[in-house]
TIMIDO-980572 format. One record per residue (C-alpha): x, y, z. Coordinates in steps of 0.02 Angstrom, whole numbers, padded with zeros to 5 digits, always signed. Example, Ala and Ser with C-alpha at 12.3 -4.5 7.8 and 13.67 -1.06 7.14 Angstrom:
+00615-00225+00390
+00684-00053+00357
! end
This chain:
+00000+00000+00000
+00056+00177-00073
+00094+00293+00105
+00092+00485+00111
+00270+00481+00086
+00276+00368-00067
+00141+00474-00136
+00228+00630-00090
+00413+00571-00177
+00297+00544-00338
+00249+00719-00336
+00386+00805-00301
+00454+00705-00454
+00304+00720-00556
+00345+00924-00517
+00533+00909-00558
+00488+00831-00735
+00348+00975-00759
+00489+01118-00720
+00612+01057-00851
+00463+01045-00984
+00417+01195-00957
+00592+01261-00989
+00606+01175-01157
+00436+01250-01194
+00464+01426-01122
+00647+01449-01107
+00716+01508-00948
+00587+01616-00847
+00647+01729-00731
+00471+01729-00640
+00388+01650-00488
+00370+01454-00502
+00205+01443-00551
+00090+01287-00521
+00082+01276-00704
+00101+01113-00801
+00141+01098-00972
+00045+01154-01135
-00017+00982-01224
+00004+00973-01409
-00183+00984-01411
-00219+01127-01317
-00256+01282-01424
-00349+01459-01389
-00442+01557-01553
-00462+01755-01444
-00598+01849-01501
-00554+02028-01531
-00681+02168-01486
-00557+02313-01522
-00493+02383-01701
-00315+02376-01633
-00307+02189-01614
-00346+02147-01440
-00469+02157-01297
-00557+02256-01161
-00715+02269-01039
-00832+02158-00986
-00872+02067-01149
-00682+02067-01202
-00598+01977-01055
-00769+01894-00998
-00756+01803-01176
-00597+01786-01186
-00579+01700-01033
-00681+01576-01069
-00592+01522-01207
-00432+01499-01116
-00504+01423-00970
-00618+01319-01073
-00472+01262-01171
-00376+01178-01024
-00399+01003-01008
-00408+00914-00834
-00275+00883-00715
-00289+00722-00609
-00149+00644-00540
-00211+00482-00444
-00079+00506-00315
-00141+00689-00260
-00288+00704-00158
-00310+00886-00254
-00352+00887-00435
-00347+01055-00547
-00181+01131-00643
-00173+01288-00741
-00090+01305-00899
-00105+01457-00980
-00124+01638-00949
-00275+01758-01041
-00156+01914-01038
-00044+01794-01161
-00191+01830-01280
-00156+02017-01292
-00002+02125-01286
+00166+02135-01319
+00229+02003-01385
+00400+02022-01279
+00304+01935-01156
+00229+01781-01247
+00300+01625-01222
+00397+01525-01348
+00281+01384-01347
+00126+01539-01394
+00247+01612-01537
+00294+01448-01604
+00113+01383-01611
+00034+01535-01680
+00158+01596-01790
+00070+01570-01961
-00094+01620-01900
-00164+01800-01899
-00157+01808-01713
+00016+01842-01727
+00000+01952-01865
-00124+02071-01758
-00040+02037-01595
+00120+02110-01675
+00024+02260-01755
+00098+02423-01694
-00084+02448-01610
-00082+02282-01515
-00074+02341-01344
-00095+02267-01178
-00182+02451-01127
-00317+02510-01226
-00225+02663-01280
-00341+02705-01418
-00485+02771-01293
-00367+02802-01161
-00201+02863-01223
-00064+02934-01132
+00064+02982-01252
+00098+03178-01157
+00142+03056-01009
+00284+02935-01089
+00438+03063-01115
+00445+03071-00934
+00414+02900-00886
+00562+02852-01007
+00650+02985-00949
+00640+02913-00768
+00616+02744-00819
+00456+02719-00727
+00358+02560-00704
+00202+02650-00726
+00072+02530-00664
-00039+02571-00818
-00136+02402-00853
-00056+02322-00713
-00105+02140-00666
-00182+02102-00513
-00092+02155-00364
-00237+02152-00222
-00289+02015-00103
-00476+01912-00120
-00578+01890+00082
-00574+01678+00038
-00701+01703+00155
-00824+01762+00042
-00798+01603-00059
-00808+01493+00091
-00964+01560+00122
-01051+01556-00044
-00967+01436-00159
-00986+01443-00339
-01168+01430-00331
-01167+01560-00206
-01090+01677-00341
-01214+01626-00465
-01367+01690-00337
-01260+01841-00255
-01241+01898-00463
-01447+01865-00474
-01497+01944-00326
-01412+02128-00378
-01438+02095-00535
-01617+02164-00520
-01554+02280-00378
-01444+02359-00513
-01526+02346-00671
-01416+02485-00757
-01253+02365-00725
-01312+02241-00852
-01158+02226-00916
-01047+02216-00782
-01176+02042-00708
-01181+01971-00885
-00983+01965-00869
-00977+01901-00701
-01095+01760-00720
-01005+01709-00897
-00840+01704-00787
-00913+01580-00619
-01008+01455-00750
-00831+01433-00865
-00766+01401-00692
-00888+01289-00641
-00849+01184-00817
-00695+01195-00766
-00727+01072-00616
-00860+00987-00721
-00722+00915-00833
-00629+00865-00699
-00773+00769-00632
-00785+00675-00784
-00589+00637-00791
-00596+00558-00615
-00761+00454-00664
-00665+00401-00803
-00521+00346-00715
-00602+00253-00559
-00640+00097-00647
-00449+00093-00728
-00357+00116-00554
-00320-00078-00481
-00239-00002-00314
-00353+00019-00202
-00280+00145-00065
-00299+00257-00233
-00452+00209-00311
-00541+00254-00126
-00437+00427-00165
-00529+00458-00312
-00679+00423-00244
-00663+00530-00125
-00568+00661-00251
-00756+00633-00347
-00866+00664-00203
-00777+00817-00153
-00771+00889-00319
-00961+00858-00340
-00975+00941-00171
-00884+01107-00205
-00970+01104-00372
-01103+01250-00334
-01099+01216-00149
-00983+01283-00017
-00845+01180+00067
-00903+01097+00226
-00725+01020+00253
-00545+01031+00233
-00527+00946+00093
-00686+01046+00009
-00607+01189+00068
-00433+01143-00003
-00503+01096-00163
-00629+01240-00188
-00458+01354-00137
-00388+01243-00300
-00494+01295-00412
-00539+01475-00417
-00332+01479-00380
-00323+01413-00557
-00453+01531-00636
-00384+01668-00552
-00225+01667-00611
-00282+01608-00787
-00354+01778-00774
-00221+01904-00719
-00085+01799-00654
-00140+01831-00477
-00050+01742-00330
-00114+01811-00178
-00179+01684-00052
-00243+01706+00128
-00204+01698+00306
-00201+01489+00290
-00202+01425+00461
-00318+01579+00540
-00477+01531+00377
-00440+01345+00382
-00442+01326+00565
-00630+01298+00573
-00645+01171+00448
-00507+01090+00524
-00575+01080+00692
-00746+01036+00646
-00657+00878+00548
-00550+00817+00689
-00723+00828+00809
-00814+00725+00682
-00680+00602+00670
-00652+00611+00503
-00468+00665+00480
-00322+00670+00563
-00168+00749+00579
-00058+00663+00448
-00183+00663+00320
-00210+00869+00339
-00032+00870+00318
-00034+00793+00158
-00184+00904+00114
-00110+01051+00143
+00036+00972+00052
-00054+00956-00085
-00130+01144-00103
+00038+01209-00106
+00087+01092-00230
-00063+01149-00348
+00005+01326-00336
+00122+01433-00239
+00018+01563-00192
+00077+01708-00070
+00003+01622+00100
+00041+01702+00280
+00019+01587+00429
+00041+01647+00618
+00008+01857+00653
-00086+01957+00792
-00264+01991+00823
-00337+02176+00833
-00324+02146+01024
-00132+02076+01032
-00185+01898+01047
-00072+01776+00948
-00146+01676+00818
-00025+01535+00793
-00135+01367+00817
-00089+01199+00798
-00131+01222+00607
+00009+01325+00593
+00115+01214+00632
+00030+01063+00523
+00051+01207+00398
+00250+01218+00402
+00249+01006+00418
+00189+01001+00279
+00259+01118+00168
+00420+01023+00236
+00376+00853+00175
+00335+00913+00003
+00510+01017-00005
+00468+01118-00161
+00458+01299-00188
+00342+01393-00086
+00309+01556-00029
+00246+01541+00157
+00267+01712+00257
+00280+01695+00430
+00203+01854+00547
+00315+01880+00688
+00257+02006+00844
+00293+02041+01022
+00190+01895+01077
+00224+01773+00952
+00246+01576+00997
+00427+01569+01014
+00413+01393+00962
+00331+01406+00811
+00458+01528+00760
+00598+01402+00802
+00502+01265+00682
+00496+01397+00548
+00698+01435+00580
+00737+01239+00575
+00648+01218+00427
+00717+01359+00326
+00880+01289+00391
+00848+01111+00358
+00790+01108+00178
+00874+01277+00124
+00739+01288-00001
+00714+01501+00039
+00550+01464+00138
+00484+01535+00247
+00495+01717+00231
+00449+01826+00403
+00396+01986+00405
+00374+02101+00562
+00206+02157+00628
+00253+02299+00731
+00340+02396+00590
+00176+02356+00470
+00048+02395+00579
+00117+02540+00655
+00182+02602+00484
-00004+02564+00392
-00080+02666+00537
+00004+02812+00487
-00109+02815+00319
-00287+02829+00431
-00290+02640+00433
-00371+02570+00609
-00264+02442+00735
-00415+02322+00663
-00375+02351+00478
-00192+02352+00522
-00168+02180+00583
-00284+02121+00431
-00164+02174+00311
-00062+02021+00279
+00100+01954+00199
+00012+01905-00005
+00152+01957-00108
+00313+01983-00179
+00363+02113-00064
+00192+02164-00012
+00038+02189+00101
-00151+02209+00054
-00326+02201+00166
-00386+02057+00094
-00566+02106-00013
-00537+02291+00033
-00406+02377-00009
-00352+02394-00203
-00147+02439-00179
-00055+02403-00347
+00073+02360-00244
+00236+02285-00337
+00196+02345-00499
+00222+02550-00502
+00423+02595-00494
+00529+02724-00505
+00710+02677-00560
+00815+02825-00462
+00969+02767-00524
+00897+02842-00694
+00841+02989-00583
+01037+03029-00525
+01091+02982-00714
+00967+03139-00767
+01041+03249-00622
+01187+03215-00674
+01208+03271-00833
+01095+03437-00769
+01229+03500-00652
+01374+03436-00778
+01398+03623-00847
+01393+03715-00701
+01528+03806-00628
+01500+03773-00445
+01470+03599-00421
+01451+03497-00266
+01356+03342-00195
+01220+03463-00084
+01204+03544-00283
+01183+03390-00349
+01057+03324-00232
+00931+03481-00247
+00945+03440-00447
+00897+03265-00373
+00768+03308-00289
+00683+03424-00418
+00698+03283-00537
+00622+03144-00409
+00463+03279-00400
+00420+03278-00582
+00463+03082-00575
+00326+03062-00425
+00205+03185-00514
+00192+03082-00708
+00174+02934-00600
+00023+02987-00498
-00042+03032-00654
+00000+02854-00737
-00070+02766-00563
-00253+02897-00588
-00265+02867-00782
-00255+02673-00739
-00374+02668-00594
-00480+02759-00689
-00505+02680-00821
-00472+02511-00796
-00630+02456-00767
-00656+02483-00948
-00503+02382-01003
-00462+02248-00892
-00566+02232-00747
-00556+02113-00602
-00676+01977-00650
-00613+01824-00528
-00554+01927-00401
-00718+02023-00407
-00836+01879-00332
-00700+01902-00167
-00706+02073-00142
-00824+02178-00025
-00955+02297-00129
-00891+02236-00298
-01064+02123-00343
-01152+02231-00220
-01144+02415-00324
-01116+02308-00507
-00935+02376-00494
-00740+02321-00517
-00645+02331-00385
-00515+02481-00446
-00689+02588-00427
-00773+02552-00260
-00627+02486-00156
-00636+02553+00016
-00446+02582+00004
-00326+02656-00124
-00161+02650-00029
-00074+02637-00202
+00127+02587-00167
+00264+02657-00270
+00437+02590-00257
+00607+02660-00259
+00735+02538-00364
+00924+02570-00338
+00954+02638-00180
+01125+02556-00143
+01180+02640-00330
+01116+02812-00280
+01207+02809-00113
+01345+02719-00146
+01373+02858-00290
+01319+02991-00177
+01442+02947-00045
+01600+02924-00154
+01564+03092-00229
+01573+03174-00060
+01711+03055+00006
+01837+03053-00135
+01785+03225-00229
+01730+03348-00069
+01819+03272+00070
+01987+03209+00015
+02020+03301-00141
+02071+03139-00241
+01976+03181-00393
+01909+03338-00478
+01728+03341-00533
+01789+03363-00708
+01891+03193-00680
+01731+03131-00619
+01620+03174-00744
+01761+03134-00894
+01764+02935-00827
+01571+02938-00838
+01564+03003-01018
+01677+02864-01050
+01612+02709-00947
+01762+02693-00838
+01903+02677-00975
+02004+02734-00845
+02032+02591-00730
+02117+02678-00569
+01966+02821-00569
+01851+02676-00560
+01936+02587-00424
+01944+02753-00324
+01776+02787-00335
+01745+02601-00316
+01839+02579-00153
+01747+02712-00058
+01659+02682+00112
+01485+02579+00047
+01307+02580+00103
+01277+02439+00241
+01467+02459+00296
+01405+02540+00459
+01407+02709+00490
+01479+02769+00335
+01458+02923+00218
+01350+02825+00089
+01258+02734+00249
+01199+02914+00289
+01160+02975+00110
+01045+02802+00102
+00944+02888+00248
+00931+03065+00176
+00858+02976+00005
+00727+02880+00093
+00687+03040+00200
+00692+03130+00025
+00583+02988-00055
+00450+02970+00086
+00407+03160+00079
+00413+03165-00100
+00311+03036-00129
+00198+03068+00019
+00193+03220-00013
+00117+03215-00186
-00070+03254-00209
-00204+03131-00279
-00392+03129-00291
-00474+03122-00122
-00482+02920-00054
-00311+02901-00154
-00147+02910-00073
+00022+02844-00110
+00131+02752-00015
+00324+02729-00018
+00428+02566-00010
+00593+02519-00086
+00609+02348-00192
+00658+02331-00366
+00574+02148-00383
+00685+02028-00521
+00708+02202-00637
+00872+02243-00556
+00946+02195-00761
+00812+02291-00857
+00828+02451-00765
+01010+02452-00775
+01035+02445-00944
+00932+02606-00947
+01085+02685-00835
+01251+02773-00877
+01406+02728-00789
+01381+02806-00604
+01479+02893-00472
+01509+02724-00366
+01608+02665-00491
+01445+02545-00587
+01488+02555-00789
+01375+02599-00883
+01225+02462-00927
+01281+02347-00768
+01118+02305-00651
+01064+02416-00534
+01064+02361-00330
+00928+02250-00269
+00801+02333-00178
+00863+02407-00015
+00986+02284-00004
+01152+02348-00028
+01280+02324-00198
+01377+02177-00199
+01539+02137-00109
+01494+02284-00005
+01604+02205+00144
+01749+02095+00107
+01680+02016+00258
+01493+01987+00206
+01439+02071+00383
+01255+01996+00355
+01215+02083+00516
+01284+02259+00449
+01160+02236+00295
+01020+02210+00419
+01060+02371+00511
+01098+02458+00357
+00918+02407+00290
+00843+02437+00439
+00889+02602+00437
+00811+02635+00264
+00620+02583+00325
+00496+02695+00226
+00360+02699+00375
+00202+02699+00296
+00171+02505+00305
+00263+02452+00155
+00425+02348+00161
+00600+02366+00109
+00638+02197+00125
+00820+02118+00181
+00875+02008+00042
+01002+01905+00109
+01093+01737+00053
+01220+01665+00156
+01320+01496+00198
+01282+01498+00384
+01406+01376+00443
+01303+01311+00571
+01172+01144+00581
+00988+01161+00563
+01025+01124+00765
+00944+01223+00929
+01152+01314+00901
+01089+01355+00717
+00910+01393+00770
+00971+01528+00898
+01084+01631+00777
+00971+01624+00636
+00800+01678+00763
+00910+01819+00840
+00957+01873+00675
+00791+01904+00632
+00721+01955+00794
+00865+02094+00787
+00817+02148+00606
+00634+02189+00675
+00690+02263+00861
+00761+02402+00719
+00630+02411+00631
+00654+02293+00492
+00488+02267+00390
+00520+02082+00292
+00654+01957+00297
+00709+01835+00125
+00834+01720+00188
+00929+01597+00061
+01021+01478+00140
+01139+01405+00029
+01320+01315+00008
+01406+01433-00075
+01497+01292-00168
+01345+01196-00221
+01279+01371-00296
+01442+01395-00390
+01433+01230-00449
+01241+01237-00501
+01259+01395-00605
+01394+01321-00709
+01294+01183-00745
+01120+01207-00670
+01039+01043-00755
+01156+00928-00627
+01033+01031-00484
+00852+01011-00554
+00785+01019-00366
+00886+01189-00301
+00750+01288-00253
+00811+01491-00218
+00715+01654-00174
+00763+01771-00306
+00689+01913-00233
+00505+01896-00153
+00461+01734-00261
+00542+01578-00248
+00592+01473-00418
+00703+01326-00471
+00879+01404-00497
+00914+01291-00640
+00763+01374-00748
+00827+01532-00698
+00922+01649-00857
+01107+01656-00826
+01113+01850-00794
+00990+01806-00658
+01079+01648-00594
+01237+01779-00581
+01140+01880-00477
+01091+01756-00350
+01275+01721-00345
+01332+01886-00316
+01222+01913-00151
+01293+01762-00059
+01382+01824+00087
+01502+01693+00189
+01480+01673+00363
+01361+01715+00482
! end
């Protein structure tokens, strides 16, 4: 008889053999691991366009649309699995730049017209047509802005809305204000078009497991797909009544949400599944070892964002003994995941030491942790109640979001202020008195127009999104969204709208050597300086000079203090810009896996950088900032650079620790990150890696097809990682501890 753990090695291989298909059919993706399996040679999508430029908007666009693509994906059963569902393919894949389509999509549709009107020079993911922009693109080249416009879903669904209703409960909520709001037509024809192409969704997988029962001869898994049957038939149109329901309902929409718009926030896992749990284990009908596997099997389906552990509005811990279950059994499934970990005052010391052994033990970059106080507090500052606060949870990347209430864009508006010095820069090059305090007014001037076209990007997108790509999964989860007939970028209760800062370390590293080698010592001339920029370094010594000043998370240096006075610069700037009442933006540093992209856009720098080289990542600092790795220098440096509003500028760190996944290992590794938050630290990505192994793995990354790494917020398989990427992992390992 087949145990959880035989069932649980076949899956993890099953996955393995998945990733590297997916690389031949994609190429190397330098993106979260999706739960994705591959395309078959069968599967094929004929969009419907509804605009003269070759793509797709509104209700009727993406309502269509969607069904095609979801109606297009075949079953996924795997008899060992006590989950079924897999998504394949994405609907914004169907629209667009064609950059962004993967090789499998070009190679398929390359002799069709799809290709020829994807590739049209109207084809665009935003409907600039109706809503163009064109007076706001010199400056958000100039700047190199992420501008958010047509951004993909960045916001967090309330599961329990789901858990409530079910899929049939969408289908009577949609009826019911339907005839309340008979001038939303529109918007309740799309909705209801979306939840039934779900609901065949689970229909065909219904009839794949009825087709496989009487072909399975084991019987430990032909009573699993039974009960795989019943469950499905269950969560059908009604609303999970246990954990497995519950885990397979999650399953689903999970799929058809990010068939939609790619979105991959989950919930606060142990806190919603706690009930169904509990009500199982009193009806004696599961047990401990089988919600493990469960739960195993949920994250294997997808690696949504989920946060386990946190604090109630009135301080009370939430850690149960599902959270623990939780981290057991993301442990004996040992793939990527992307488990956050809510650490406060009153947290369960013990569950925090689990969470510490198990990043240790498996060095697979899970989990993350992220610090309550410095949220909360921060998020507070924006109006936000304690209640609302300590609801905001851990669902992203690098980011927080009220789950069914707030609409925050968070991780996809940027400002690259690397570009922003590069501009400044060649502003002051001509005048006669030049200095660093000279340089930084030009700076600032230039970050103010910077924050200004981006509000304006962020208002023109929210709105008028509704009209291009609105929300229509994540609408049946959010709070007044089926209520008023609206999408959720018009009647969300909050707009705390995050912008991030991307190259701090370059900006203060350059910053500092100025003022250190130019100002203070007198080793170079400004004319020297500005000479070696103009021509990327060809001067070798200059470079090194500049190079070899004191650094950004070297403690108490002149760059370390120019890293403060930028985030005090970018918090009132963008703070301090003005939006439509309800709107209001708030600052963060992170740079997500675009560190390449927005370097190229950059001239040589002041620190020494040549011209075109990445920027830093995020607030962490540039490589080989220490000769000594100092992780606990980078923590204070970071710490130092908190924006204060209640979103993160996450510590990034890899490191060989030296020490045993032991109660030795467990302390230095817990007081690490109890220290980072004590400063104020906001989120914590720890890689924990041999430093050999990792050389080893990016020479030749197919002889590691299970090293899992945390890029940045996501975690992927390092081997289907691109080489400039792989380079940069490599390049953040510190030694020691």
């Amino acid at each position: 008889m087949l145990s959880y753990a035989d069932r649980l090695r076949a899956m993890r291989k099953t996955k393995i053999v998945h990733t590297f298909e997916k690389k031949k059919q994609n190429g190397h993706t330098d993106l979260d691991d999706f739960g994705t399996v591959p395309v078959t040679p069968e599967y094929d999508v004929d969009p419907w366009y509804n605009s003269s430029n070759g793509s797709f908007y509104g209700y009727d666009g993406m309502s269509e649309n969607f069904c095609r693509v979801i109606d297009a994906h075949e079953p996924y059963v795997d008899p060992m699995e006590m989950l079924c569902g897999r998504w394949r393919d994405m609907l914004i894949n169907y629209r667009g730049d064609i950059h962004f389509m993967p090789d499998w999509l070009k190679e398929k549709k390359k002799n069709t017209e799809f290709l020829a009107s994807i590739t049209d020079q109207w084809a665009k993911s935003w409907d600039e047509q109706r809503f163009p922009y064109d007076e706001l693109k010199p400056l958000q080249e100039k700047y190199n802005i992420q501008t958010g416009i047509d951004s993909d879903a960045h916001f967090a669904c309330d599961y329990r809305i789901g858990f409530e209703l079910g899929f049939g409960g969408f289908l009577d909520k949609i009826e019911k204000y339907r005839k309340i709001n008979p001038d939303k037509s529109a918007f309740y024809d799309a909705e209801e078009k979306v939840v039934r192409a779900i609901i065949r969704f689970v229909d065909r997988h219904i009839d794949e497991i009825k087709r496989m029962i009487p072909e399975e001869n084991r019987p430990e898994i032909k009573e699993n797909l039974e009960e795989m049957l019943k469950t499905c038939e269950a969560v059908r149109l009604g609303a999970p009544k246990t954990l497995r329901e519950a885990c397979q309902w999650t399953a689903f929409f999970n799929c058809a949400s990010r068939i939609y718009t790619r979105d991959g926030a989950g919930f606060q896992l142990d806190t919603l599944l706690l009930p169904f749990y509990e009500n199982d284990v009193k009806n004696g009908i599961l047990d401990d070892e089988t919600a493990k596997f469960l739960i195993a099997n949920l994250l294997l389906i997808d690696p949504h964002y989920y946060q386990i552990s946190g604090i109630d509005e009135n301080d009370r811990d939430m850690t149960s003994h599902l959270s623990y279950l939780i981290l057991d059994a993301a442990d004996s499934l040992n793939i990527a995941c992307n488990l956050t970990v809510r650490v406060h005052e009153n947290c369960d010391r013990k569950f925090l030491r689990r969470a510490v052994y198990y990043l240790l033990k498996n060095k697979n970059g899970w989990p993350r942790f992220c610090n309550d106080k410095a949220l909360a507090e921060g998020y507070m500052r924006t109006g936000a109640d304690k209640k609302t606060a300590r609801e905001r949870i851990a669902v992203g990347c690098n980011w927080m979001a009220v789950p069914g209430k707030e609409f925050p864009m968070n991780d996809v508006v940027k400002i690259n202020i690397a570009k922003v010095l590069d501009e400044s820069l060649k502003d002051m090059k001509n005048e006669e008195n030049k200095s660093t305090e000279r340089l930084f007014e030009i700076y600032n001037a230039h970050l103010k127009k910077a924050v200004e076209v981006t509000a304006a990007g962020i208002n023109l997108h929210l709105d008028h999104q509704w009209e291009v790509t609105p929300e229509l999964v994540m609408n049946l989860m959010m709070h007044n969204t089926l209520e008023r007939g609206e999408d959720i970028s018009r009647c969300a209760e909050l707009y705390t709208v995050g912008i991030d800062g991307a190259g701090l370390a370059v900006v203060a590293d350059s910053f500092g050597a100025l003022k250190a080698r130019v100002e203070n010592e007198g080793v170079l001339t400004w004319d020297q300086v500005y000479d070696a920029l103009e021509n990327n370094f060809d001067n070798e010594r200059v470079r090194l000079i500049l190079n070899s000043a004191p650094k950004y998370c070297q403690g108490g240096t002149v760059s370390d203090e120019w890293a403060k006075k930028l985030t005090e610069s970018w918090v009132s700037t963008v703070r301090g810009q003005k939006m439509p009442e309800g709107r209001q933006l708030v600052p963060g540093w992170f740079s997500w896996a675009r560190t390449i992209e927005y370097g190229s856009k950059v001239g040589a720098t002041p620190n020494g950088r040549r011209a075109g080289e990445p920027i830093s990542h995020g607030a962490n600092p540039n490589p080989r900032f220490r000769v000594d790795g100092a992780p606990t220098a980078q923590s204070c440096g970071i710490a130092s650079v908190q924006c204060g509003y209640g979103n993160t500028a996450p510590l990034q760190i890899e490191f060989d620790p030296c020490v045993a996944a032991d109660e030795n290992g467990i302390d230095i590794i817990e007081r690490f990150i109890i220290a980072h938050f004590e400063q104020g630290g906001t989120l914590i990505n720890i890689n924990v890696l041999d430093g050999d192994t990792l050389a080893r793995a990016h020479e030749n990354p197919e002889l590691y097809p299970d090293l899992v790494v945390r890029v940045t917020g996501f975690t992927a398989y390092f081997a289907t990682l691109s080489p400039q990427f792989r380079q940069l992992v490599v390049e953040r390992f510190l030694h020691g501890v």
